[in-house]
C-alpha positions, 0 to 999 in steps of 0.5 A: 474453584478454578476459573475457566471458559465453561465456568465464564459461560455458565455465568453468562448463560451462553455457550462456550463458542459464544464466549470465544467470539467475544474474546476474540471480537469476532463479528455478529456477536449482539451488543447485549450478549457481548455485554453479558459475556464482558460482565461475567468476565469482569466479575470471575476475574477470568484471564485468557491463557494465551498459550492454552488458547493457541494450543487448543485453537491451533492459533497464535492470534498473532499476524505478521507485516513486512513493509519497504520501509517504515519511516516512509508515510505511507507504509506508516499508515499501512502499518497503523491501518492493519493494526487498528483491524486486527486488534478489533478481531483480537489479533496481535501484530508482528511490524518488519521493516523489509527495506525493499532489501530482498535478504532482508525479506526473506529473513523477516518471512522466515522469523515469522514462521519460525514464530508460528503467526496466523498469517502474512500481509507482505509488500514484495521485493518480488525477488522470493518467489520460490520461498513465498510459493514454498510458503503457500503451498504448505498453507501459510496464509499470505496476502500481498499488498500494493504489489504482485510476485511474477509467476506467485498466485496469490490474494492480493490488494492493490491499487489502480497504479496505471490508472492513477499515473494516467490521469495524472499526466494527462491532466498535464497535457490538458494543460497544453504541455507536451514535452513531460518527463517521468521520475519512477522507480523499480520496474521489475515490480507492478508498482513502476511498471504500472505508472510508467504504463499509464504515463506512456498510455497518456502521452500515446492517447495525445499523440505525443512521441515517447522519449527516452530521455525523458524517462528517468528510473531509479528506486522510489527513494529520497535520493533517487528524486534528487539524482534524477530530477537534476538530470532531468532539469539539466539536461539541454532539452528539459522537460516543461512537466514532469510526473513523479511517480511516488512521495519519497521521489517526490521530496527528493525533486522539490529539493533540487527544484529549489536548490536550482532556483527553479519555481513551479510551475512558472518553470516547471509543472509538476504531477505527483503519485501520492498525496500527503498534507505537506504537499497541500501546504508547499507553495504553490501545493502540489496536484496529486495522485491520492491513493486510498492507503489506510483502506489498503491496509485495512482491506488487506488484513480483512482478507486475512483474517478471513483467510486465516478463519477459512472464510475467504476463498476465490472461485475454483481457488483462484487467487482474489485480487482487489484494486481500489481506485485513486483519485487525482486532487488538482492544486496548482503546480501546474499551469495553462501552456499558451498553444504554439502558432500553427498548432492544434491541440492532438486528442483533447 
């Protein structure tokens, strides 16, 4: 006798949809008849045609991820994070290292319709609006992750960027600096605008004058921390703090802090946007802007699914955006500044 669902569902005494969602680890499904369903599997021998399952469904169960770059930490645990949630719901993952390289981007989102995923989670080089909306309207489900597309309406989640970078400087100048520098990156992009928001937001609350010099962009690379942060530090009228505004800029500036024989923070403070574990065992370790990265990605993948399941939907079809909130962890690569004489301490 040939071995199919209906016969899988007799056996458990269930219905053909119940089996379904238990292959496919969709929730609500009790404990007991999910065991049932596992049984009678186990005792037929029954394997899931993929390819009849996706042609009847008109699913592939499999999604697709393009992150910037996936030897940084944090878009490994993104990757991990979507992984574990789709493989709770029995989806398969397609991982593309888009590099923040804008073709190859583009590239790795045609690969993926070409290949018929279920869905896109995508963190933009924000320079393919046109393909993405072209993607959209035609009904491929697509999520952003950690940054939006200028003009692109789209679900998305995200992270408090100016928010985060806002408490992180004005710790700073709680600890009586005031001439802070910032390391940032790609300001075409939500994710440096919105830190060099919160660092200007922080410096204009304490009254302290914005200068240009003490701003440095470049891209959120190792190299990019080592170029800048040597600019900054040689410059003649160096900062006495700075906030650097993501990890991989954040290992290239403690390079050249060192390599200039420089301590923190007895001679520089510094402030962080990522938190990672081997900023909490540098001496002295660093204080840091902890972004919720595994809940990132996890959240975005829910969306997804749902997305993908018809269950997610905005009101009035507008887009759902979901922010998740940093915490700032305080260690101490920062100290308290004596007050100059005839000073006051503006805004605190």
């Amino acid at each position: 006798m040939k071995i199919n669902i209906k016969v899988v569902a007799d056996k458990a005494g269930v219905s053909t949809a119940t089996i379904s969602r238990v292959l496919t680890n969709y929730p609500g499904v009790r404990e007991k008849t999910k065991k049932k369903v596992l049984k009678a599997i186990s005792e037929l021998n029954y394997e899931v045609n993929a390819v009849a399952r996706s042609l009847r469904q008109r699913k592939t169960y499999t999604i697709g991820i393009i992150v910037g770059n996936v030897l940084s930490q944090f878009y490994s645990i993104i990757a991990k994070s979507v992984e574990d949630v789709a493989h709770k719901y029995g989806y398969n993952m397609i991982l593309c290292n888009g590099d923040d390289n804008p073709e190859k981007e583009l590239r790795y989102l045609k690969v993926l319709k070409a290949n018929r995923v279920d869905g896109i989670i995508l963190t933009p080089t924000g320079k393919n609006a046109d393909y993405i909306s072209q993607l959209i309207s035609t009904d491929t489900k697509i999520v952003l992750l950690d940054r939006l597309i200028d003009g692109i309406e789209c679900d998305a989640v995200l992270v408090d960027n100016e928010e985060g970078a806002y408490k992180a400087v004005k710790h700073l100048i709680d600890k009586g600096y005031r001439k802070i520098g910032i390391i940032t990156g790609y300001l075409d992009r939500t994710t440096g605008r919105g830190r060099l928001n919160g660092y200007l937001r922080a410096l204009n609350e304490a009254g302290i004058k914005r200068d240009d010099n003490l701003i440095k962009v470049g891209k959120f690379k190792k190299g990019s921390g080592i170029e800048l942060t040597r600019e900054l530090l040689q410059s003649p009228d160096r900062p006495e703090a700075m906030f650097v505004s993501n990890l991989d800029m954040t290992l290239g500036s403690i390079i050249t802090i060192k390599e200039m024989g420089l301590k923190i923070p007895d001679d520089i403070g510094i402030a962080v946007f990522d938190d990672s574990e081997w900023a909490m065992i540098l001496d002295p370790p660093l204080t840091a802007v902890r972004q919720p990265v595994y809940g990132l990605g996890s959240t975005a993948t829910e969306m997804l699914i749902k997305k993908i399941n018809g269950e997610q939907i905005g009101l009035d079809n507008k887009p759902i955006i979901v922010t998740l909130n940093t915490e700032l962890i305080i260690r101490s690569s920062t100290k308290t500044q004596p007050m100059p004489k005839n000073s006051i301490n503006i805004g605190n």
